[in-house]
Phi, psi and omega in degrees: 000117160301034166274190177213132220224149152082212186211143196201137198275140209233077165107334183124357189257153187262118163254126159220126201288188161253092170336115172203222209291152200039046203012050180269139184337158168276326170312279182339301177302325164313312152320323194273294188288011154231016153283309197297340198269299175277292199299298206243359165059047183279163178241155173287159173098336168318099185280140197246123171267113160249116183273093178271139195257173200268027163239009200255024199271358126000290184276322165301334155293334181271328185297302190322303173318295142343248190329318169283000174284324211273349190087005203278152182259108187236127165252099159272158160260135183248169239223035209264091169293356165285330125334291189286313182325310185274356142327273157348305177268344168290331209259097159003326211097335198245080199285159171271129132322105156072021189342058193327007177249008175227349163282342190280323171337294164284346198273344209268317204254152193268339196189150183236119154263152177234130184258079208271160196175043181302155173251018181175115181296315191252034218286333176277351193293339189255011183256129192314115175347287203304297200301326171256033153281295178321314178296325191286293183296309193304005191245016199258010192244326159307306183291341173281302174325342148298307171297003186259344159292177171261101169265156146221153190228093165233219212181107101032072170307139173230190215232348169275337169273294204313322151298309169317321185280356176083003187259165157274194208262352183272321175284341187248002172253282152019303174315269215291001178264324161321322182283323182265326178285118179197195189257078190253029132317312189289290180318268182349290191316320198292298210281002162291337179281318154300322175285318167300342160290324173275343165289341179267343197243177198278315184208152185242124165234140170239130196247160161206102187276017148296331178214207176293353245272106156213097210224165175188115163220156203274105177267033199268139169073356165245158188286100166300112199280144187251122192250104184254015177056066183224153127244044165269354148291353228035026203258128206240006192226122176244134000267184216203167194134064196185159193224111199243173158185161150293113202262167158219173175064044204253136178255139164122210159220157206232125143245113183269149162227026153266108166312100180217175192261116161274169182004036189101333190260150179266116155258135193250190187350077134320095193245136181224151161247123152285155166205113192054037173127307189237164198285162167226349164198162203200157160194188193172118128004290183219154191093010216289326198301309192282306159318319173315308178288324145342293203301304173286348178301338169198193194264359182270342192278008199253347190240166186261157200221001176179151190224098166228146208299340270303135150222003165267097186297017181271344165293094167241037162162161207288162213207346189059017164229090155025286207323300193250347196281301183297357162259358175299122186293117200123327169279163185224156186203141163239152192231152197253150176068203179029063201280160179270134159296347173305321200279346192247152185297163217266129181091337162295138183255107140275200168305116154315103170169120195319014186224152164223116192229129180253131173286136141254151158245145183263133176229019194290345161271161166301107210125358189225173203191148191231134193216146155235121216060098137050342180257132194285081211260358154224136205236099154058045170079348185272121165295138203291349176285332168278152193356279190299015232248112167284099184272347167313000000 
């Protein structure tokens, strides 16, 4: 368990929590009552899943609490990449489809909190492509009935993202709570102003003349998500601070180049090509084996399922955790599979596909530019409603 008590020198610096219940951080409870209030809107009578991972029991506790002010009907679960790995590594390949004592589960629950909080970053780096491709398909009718709750996902500091992140761990709760405790009432307003651009508009290109970087992809006809880590937002993340929505028909080549850890593995310069839609060639610095199998996994993972946006600047550096890396304002993320249904017109099937991966490009230099329709609606990273917005 990552809590932390009492005062202890972090680096050279004095970390001292903030007293609250049982002389637990103060922060934590906060967190807890704006997963519960804001992010997920529970009611009394709400049957609730909650997944804690085994470094997050801190936050679950304080979460529990909240849910019994509230009246919510709660099951946990707990949550172990070291548990599912030996599972996982024990295992044939040959999963039951769709397990019905664990799909009744979700169709059941009104909302899923997921509570992340790992004790070991890479706990998975060594388990074989193919077993969680397979695992990854034999789940996609459980994930979808999840995804049909008011779900959230946020995240727990423990001192293993915090060594991932390059921080020490006082700093790094510092981090993450700046990013979720914040006004996102305030946020919400701001990032509206991009979606109605994107929702008005036809097709989106991302240029960066630092590298290969030239994409254009077809936003015509879809709903742009304002993600303000509500889901009254449709917004599925705390914290949250991105404005997403589902391109098609996307041409051209993208490189990320924010570095991160996928399934256990580091890919570092990702580079992908389109042609009609789907990639048609991919290499990476690092990481390539593991894109390839990403890549192959189905005929939907071969296309992108989401185009978003970073706009929160309370994110101010990278971290190698998804969670907060895609939302930093000045980044772009694209995800090879899956699409969300908020973005598509009502009767529409998007992309399809046992994977959702998310990518970043930093767009934060000189040179690179997000255009909607022909019009520059970002600059070297700067938004044209802002200060600093180079209009030349």
């Amino acid at each position: 368990m990552d809590s932390f008590s009492g005062v202890a020198e972090d680096d050279g610096e004095l970390f001292v929590p903030l007293a609250g219940m049982d002389g637990m951080d103060q922060r934590i409870i906060d967190h807890a009552e704006t997963l519960v209030d804001w992010s997920a809107q529970i009611e009394s009578g709400d049957n609730v899943v909650v997944h804690v991972d085994e470094g997050a029991h801190d936050l679950a506790v304080a979460v529990a609490e909240q849910l019994g002010e509230r009246g919510a009907n709660v099951v946990t679960r707990y949550s172990s990449p070291e548990v599912d790995g030996a599972y996982l590594r024990a295992s044939d390949g040959a999963f039951a489809d769709n397990p019905s004592f664990e799909y009744d589960l979700y169709v059941q629950a009104d909302s899923v909190l997921s509570l992340r909080g790992t004790r070991n970053t890479a706990e998975q780096a060594d388990i074989p492509d193919e077993i969680t491709d397979a695992y990854q398909q034999s789940r996609m009718e459980i994930r979808e009935a999840r995804y049909d709750t008011d779900w959230v996902s946020t995240v727990h500091p423990t001192r293993a993202l915090a060594q991932q992140a390059g921080m020490s761990y006082g700093a790094y709760c510092d981090f993450v709570y700046d990013a979720i405790l914040r006004d996102w009432e305030a946020l919400a307003e701001e990032m509206a102003q991009l979606k109605d651009l994107l929702d008005a508009g036809s097709e989106v290109r991302l240029v960066k003349e630092t590298d290969r970087t030239d994409l254009t992809m077809s936003i015509e006809g879809r709903t742009a998500v304002n993600s303000a880590a509500s889901v009254a937002y449709d917004s599925h993340n705390l914290p949250s601070g991105e404005v997403f929505t589902a391109p098609a028909d996307t041409a051209g080549t993208v490189t990320f180049d924010v570095p991160m850890t996928i399934r256990g593995t580091t890919f570092r310069d990702v580079t992908l090509t389109f042609k009609d839609g789907v990639v048609v060639d991919w290499e990476a610095a690092e990481g390539e084996e593991t894109l390839t199998s990403i890549i192959e996994t189905d005929g939907g993972s071969r296309q992108l399922g989401e185009l978003g946006i970073g706009m929160n600047r309370g994110i101010d550096r990278i971290t190698d955790q998804i969670l907060f890396d895609e939302k930093m304002g000045g980044t772009v993320h694209l995800a090879l599979g899956r699409a969300y249904d908020a973005c598509l017109p009502e009767g529409e099937t998007g992309n399809e596909s046992a994977v959702h991966v998310d990518m970043i490009t930093d767009m934060r230099m000189d040179g690179t530019r997000l255009e909607i329709d022909g019009e520059v609606v970002q600059r070297d990273g700067i938004f044209r409603w802002e200060e600093e917005f180079d209009g030349s």
